[in-house]
N, C-alpha and C positions, 0 to 999 in steps of 0.2 A: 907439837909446838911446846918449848916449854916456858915457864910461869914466869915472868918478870921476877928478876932477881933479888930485886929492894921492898923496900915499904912504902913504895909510894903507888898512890891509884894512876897519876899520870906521869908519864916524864919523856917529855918530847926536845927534840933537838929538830929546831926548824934553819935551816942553809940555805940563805935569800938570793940571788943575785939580778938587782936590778936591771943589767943590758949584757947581752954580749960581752965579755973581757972583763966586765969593771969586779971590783974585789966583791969577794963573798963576802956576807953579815951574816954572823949565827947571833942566834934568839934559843932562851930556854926555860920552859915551863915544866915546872917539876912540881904534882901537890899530892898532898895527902891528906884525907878527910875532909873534901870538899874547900881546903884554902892552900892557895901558893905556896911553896918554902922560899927561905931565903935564894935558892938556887937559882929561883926563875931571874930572868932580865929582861921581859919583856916589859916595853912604854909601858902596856898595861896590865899585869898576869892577868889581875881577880876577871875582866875584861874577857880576856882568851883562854881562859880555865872556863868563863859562862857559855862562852860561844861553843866548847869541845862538847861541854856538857848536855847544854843548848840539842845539839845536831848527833851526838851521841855516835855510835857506830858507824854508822851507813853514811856519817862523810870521808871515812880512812875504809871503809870495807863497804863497798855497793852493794846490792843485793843486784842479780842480773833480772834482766827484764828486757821489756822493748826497746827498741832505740831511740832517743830521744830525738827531736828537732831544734837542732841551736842556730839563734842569728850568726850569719855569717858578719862578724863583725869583729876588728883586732883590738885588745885592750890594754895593750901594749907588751914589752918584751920581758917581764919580771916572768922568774921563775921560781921557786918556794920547793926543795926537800925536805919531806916531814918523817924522821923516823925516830925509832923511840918504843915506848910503850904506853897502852891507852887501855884500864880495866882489864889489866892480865893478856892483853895480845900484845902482840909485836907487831907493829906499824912501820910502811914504807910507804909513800905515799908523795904524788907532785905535784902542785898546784902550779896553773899557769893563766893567763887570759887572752887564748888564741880564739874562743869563739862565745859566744851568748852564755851557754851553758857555763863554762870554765870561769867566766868573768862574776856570773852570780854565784861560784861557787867559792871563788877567790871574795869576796866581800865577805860573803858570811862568815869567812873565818880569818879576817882584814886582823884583827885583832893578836889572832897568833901567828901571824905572819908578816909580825914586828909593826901593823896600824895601831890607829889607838880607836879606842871605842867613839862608835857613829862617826866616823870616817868613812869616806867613799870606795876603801878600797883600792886605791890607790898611792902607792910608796913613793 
């Protein structure tokens, strides 16, 4: 893998698409030294720079493990591509809220995923 090409610590480009068909929205968080550049446009970068930082690796890179138990439960049809780079990895990564799991995971990062802070999560 090689090393993120800039000087920045994070620089994600997040590809929203609210429903089926309807237009993409890109979002972008780009920081260095712990604060946004102008680059970012997210509602709230400082927000979803806290949240990246917040959750750190293990929400763009799992660790494996057992399988989890998620409410079977739909939290609607938004779907979130996050790729970019995050501390010198190259990140790809989908956020969606098709079950329990997915839906708590979508909140937590509600922020970079064009929410604004303490938001539900929902776009």
């Amino acid at each position: 893998m090689t090393a993120h090409p800039g000087p920045y610590d994070v620089d994600l480009t997040v590809r929203l698409t609210e429903t089926p068909g309807a237009p993409e929205r890109t979002f972008r968080l780009q920081a260095s030294g712990g604060k946004p550049t102008g680059a970012s446009n997210l509602p709230d970068a400082a927000a979803a720079l806290a949240a990246v930082e917040r959750l750190g690796p293990d929400i763009f890179f799992p660790r494996p493990g057992p399988p989890k138990m998620c409410t079977q439960q739909y939290g609607g049809p938004q779907v979130a591509v996050v790729t970019g780079w995050f501390l010198g990895r190259a990140v790809s990564s989908a956020f969606s809220r098709t079950d329990g799991c997915e839906i708590a995971r979508w909140r937590s990062m509600a922020a970079l995923l064009g929410g604004v802070a303490g938001g539900t999560g929902a776009i």
